[in-house]
Structure formats: structure tokens, C-alpha cells
N, C-alpha and C positions, 0 to 999 in steps of 0.2 A: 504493500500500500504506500509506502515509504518515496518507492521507487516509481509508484505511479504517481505519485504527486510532484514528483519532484520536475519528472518529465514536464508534466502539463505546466509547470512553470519556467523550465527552461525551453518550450516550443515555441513560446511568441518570441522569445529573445533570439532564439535564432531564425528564426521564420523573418524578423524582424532587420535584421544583419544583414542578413542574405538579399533580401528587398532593397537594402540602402544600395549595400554592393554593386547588383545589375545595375541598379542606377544609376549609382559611380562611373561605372565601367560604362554604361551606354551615353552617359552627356560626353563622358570624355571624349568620346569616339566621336562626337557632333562638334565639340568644342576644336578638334583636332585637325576636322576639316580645312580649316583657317589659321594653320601654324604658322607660323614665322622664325627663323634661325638667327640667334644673336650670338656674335661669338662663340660656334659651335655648339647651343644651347636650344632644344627644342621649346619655344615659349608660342602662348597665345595671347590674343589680345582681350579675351574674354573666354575664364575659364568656370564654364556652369558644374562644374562636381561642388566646390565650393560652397556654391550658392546652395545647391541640394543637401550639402551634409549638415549646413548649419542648422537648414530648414527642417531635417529631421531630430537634430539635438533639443531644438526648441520645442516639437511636437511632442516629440516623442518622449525623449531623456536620454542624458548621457549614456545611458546602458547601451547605445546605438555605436560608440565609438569605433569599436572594432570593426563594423562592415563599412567604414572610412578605410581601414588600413586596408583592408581586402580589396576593396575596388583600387583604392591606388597599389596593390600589389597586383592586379590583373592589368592594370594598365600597364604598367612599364613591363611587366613577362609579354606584352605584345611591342614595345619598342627597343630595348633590349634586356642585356642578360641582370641579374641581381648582385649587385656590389654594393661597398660603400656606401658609394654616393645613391643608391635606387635605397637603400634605408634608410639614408638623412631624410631622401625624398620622403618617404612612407613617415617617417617622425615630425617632418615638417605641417604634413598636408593633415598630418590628423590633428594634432596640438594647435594647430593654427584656431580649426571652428573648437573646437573644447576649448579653448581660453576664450575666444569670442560669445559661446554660451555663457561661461560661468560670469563673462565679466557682465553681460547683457541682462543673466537675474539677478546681480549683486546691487544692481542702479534700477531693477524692480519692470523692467521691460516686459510690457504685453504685447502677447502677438495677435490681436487686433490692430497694433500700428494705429491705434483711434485718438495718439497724443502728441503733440508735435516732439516732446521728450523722448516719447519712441522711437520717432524718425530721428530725432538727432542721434540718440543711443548707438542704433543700427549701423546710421553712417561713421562717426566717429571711432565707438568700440568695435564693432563689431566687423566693419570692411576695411577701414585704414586701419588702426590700433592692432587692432588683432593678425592681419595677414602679412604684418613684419616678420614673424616668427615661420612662415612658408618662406617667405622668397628669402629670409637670412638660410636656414638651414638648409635649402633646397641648393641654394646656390653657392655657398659654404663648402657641404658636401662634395661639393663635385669641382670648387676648387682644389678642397684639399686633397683627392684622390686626382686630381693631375685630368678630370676629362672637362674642365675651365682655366684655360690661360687666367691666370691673377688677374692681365688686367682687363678681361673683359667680365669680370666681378658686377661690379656697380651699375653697368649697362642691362646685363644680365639680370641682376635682383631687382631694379627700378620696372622692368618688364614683366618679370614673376608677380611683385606685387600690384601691379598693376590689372592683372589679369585677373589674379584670385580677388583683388578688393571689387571690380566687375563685374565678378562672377556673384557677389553677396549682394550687393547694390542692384543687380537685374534682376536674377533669379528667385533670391531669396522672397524681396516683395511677392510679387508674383506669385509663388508656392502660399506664401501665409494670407492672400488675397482670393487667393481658389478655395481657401478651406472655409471661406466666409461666405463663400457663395451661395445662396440659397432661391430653388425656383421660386422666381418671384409671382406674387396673385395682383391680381388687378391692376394690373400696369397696363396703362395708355399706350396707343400705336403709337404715338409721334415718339415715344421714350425707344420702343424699337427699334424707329427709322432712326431716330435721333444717332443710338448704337450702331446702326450700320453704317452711317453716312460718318460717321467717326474715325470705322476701322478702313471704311474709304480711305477715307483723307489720310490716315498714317501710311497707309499703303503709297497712295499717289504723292503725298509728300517727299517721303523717304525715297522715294524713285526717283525723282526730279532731281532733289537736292544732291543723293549722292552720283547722279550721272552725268548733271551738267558740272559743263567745263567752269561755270561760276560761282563763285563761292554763297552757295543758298543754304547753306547746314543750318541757320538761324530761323528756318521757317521750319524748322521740326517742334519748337519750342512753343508757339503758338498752340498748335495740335495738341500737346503734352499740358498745356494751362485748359484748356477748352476740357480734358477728359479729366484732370482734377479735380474743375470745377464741377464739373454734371455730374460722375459716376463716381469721382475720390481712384482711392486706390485700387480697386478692381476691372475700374476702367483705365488708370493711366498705366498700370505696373504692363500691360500689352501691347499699350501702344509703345514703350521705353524698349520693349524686348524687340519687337519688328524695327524699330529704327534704330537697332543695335545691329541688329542681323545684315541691316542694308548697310550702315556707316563700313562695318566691320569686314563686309564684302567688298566695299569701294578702295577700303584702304588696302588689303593683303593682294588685288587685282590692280592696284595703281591706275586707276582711272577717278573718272572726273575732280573733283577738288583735288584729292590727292595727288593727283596725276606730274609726274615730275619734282614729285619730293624725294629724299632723301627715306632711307628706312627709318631712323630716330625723328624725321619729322614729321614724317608720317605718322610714327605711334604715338607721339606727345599732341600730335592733333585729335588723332582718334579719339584719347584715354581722355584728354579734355570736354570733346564733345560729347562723350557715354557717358563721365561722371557727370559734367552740367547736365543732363538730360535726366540722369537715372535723380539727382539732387532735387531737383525742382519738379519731378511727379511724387517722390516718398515725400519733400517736407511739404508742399503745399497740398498734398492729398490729405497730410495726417494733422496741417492746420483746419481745414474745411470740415474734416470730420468731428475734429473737437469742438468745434463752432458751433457744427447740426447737435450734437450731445449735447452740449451747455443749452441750446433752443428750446432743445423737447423734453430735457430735462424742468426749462422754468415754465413748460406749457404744463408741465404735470403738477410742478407747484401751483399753479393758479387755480390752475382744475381743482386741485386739494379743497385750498384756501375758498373758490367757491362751494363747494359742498360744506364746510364746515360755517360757512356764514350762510349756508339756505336750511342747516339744519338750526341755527340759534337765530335764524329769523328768517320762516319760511315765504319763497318765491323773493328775494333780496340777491341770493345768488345768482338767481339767472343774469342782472345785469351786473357780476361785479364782471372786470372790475367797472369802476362808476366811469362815466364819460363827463367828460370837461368840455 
């Protein structure tokens, strides 16, 4: 009996691991489409495992941490063989979101994202703060085993973290915006065209801007306030990921705006324009929703306030409050 209980409580933990893992291994595989070579270093400009492992640490719990190590152990057993530096890799990539967790419930972080303190959280702890410790160790590692010339160090790690702070700033929204999702009742058609005509526009946006030869990347920004405002984060955390996918396509194919840039200015353009993007859909989504909380919050006091002045003086409620 001992033995059967035990089981039943070790099968969601690995049933659990094992889920993160594929999923590790499968963004990576989509993340990887779009590499880039920095001083003999395989980096991306946006790396979604990241984003995914944190997003299950937060869900779920730390007990998750191990199918971190696992998918980044199937990754690199498909790029190459296991040394050193592929277990710096594996110590970097997992300690990166577990310190990002813990430090994210230590300052009391809800993953509702419904507080602009949360959005700050996210962005500061949790995508920069936290993913120093990947791109040091990651890149460290594989100087000190001699497969990073020293000096392409800095070039190297400024790219790692880059990528993984990317990976937490797109993905992560996103993942903890799906889980809020609920089919919605009674909603109005023009709210559905409204959603259509939205993901229109990020589409036709994001096309335009990243294929002409002019520099239009600032009218992705518009699009990105318009789905903050209407839908908050469920509607802007999609439209930041499609006009990631299109930036990030334009840059690693060297065409339009990028087109005739250098590799380092190419990625200091990219990483500028996905962070202002991914910045101003999580903080101005998680401003607008604490906004509508505080609203419906004083609409529920007043509601209160008049029932408790039509029960100590009946039919008075109905017009509080009084009119001036």
C-alpha cells in the first residue's frame, strides 16, 4: 500500500517533467530555426524554452526543475556531444528561471500580471536580473573548456542574454495570458471583429514594416497600445509574439530595415525593438488592468453602500449616490 501511494504521488511529478521537457526540446527546435553564430557560439535572438520553463515554475512549482535540465540535455545531445561546457550549459539554463521564480514570489508576484508591480517584477527580476546567470555560465563554460576564444566572451554573453531575457518577456506573458483565458458569454460582434481586425493589422503591420527598405518598425507600436488598450494582456502578449517572429525573420535574412547592417547591429536593433515592444504590451496591459480592478472594485462598493442605505431607509438607495 506503501508502494502504491507512493507511486500515485510520484506520477504527476514525472508525468509533469517529462511535459516540460518535450516542450523544452520542441520551442528549442523552433527557437533554433533562427540561429545566429557569434564567435563560434551557437546563439538566438529569441530563445522561447526560457520563457516556457519559467512559465511552468510559476504554474506549476519548483518540483518542475529537472525536466529544465532534461530538455536542455536533449537539446545539445542533438547539436553536439556532452562536455564541460554542454553542463555549464545545462546548470546555466536551469538556475537561470529557479532564481527568476524564487526571486519573482519573494516581491509577492501574481501570475495574473493584473498589477503594474507585476509587470515590473517580470521585466526587471525575472528577464534581465535573472538571465545573467545563463549567459555568464553558459558562456563561461565554454570559454573555459577552450570551445570560446576569450575574446569573443562579452559579444557572446551580451547575445545569450539577450535571447533568454526575450524568451521570458514574449513567451512567458503569453503562456500566463492563455491560462486566463476563459470562453467568453455574451460578447458583442463588433468585440469579435474588433479581434480580428487587430490580428489583421499585427499581421499587415509586421509585414510592411519588417520588408520595406524604410525604417517603419515604429508603427508596430501603435498596434501593441490599441491591443493593450481593448483586450490588456491576452490580446497584446500575441500580437508582441507575431511581430517578434516577423522582426526576428527580417533580421537573421538581412533584409529590409536591417538590410546592410553589420551582425552586432543588426542584433542591438532587433533586441531593442522586441524589448520596447514586448515592454510596453506587459507594462501598459498590467497598468489598464489594474485600472479596470480598482473601477469594478468601487462599483461594488457603491452597490454595497447603496443597499445598506435602502435597507436603513427604504427606496433612498435606489438614487444614491444623490445627484448634484
Amino acid at each position: 500500500m506503501v508502494r502504491t501511494g507512493e507511486v500515485r504521488r510520484l506520477a504527476p511529478v514525472v508525468l509533469g517533467n517529462l511535459v516540460l521537457a518535450a516542450c523544452y526540446y520542441g520551442a528549442a527546435k523552433v527557437g533554433l530555426l533562427e540561429q545566429v553564430v557569434i564567435a563560434g557560439a551557437v546563439v538566438t535572438p529569441l530563445w522561447p524554452p526560457t520563457g516556457i520553463a519559467l512559465s511552468f515554475l510559476l504554474l506549476l512549482g519548483l518540483w518542475t526543475w529537472p525536466g529544465i535540465a532534461l530538455g536542455t540535455l536533449l537539446v545539445l545531445s542533438t547539436l553536439t556531444r556532452l562536455d564541460l561546457a554542454g553542463i555549464g550549459v545545462i546548470a546555466g539554463n536551469t538556475l537561470a528561471p529557479v532564481c527568476a521564480c524564487l526571486m519573482l514570489r519573494r516581491v509577492g508576484f501574481r501570475t495574473e500580471l493584473d498589477r503594474l508591480r507585476d509587470g515590473v517584477a517580470l521585466v526587471v527580476l525575472g528577464a534581465f536580473a535573472a538571465m545573467v546567470i545563463s549567459a555568464t555560465l553558459g558562456s563561461g563554460s565554454q570559454v573555459l573548456t577552450g570551445a570560446l576564444p576569450p575574446g569573443g566572451f562579452w559579444r557572446t554573453w551580451a547575445s545569450w542574454w539577450a535571447g533568454d531575457a526575450m524568451g521570458v518577456l514574449v513567451v512567458t506573458p503569453l503562456l500566463l495570458a492563455c491560462r486566463l483565458v476563459r470562453l467568453p458569454r455574451d460578447v458583442h460582434l463588433y468585440r469579435w471583429v474588433e479581434a480580428a481586425a487587430l490580428l489583421a493589422a499585427a499581421v499587415a503591420v509586421s509585414l510592411v514594416s519588417t520588408r520595406s527598405s524604410l525604417s517603419l518598425l515604429f508603427l508596430m507600436f501603435p498596434v501593441i497600445v490599441w491591443a493593450a488598450l481593448r483586450f490588456q494582456l491576452v490580446g497584446a502578449a500575441p500580437c508582441v509574439l507575431v511581430m517578434s517572429v516577423f522582426a526576428i525573420s527580417g533580421a537573421t535574412g538581412r533584409y529590409g530595415p536591417f538590410a546592410g547592417r553589420s551582425l552586432l547591429e543588426t542584433m542591438i536593433n532587433l533586441q531593442a525593438l522586441n524589448a520596447s515592444a514586448a515592454l510596453t504590451a506587459l507594462l501598459l496591459s498590467a497598468i489598464v488592468t489594474e485600472q479596470n480592478a480598482i473601477r469594478h472594485r468601487i462599483e461594488q462598493l457603491c452597490q454595497e453602500l447603496a443597499e445598506v442605505v435602502d435597507r436603513l431607509a427604504p427606496g433612498e438607495g435606489r438614487h444614491w449616490p444623490p445627484e448634484r
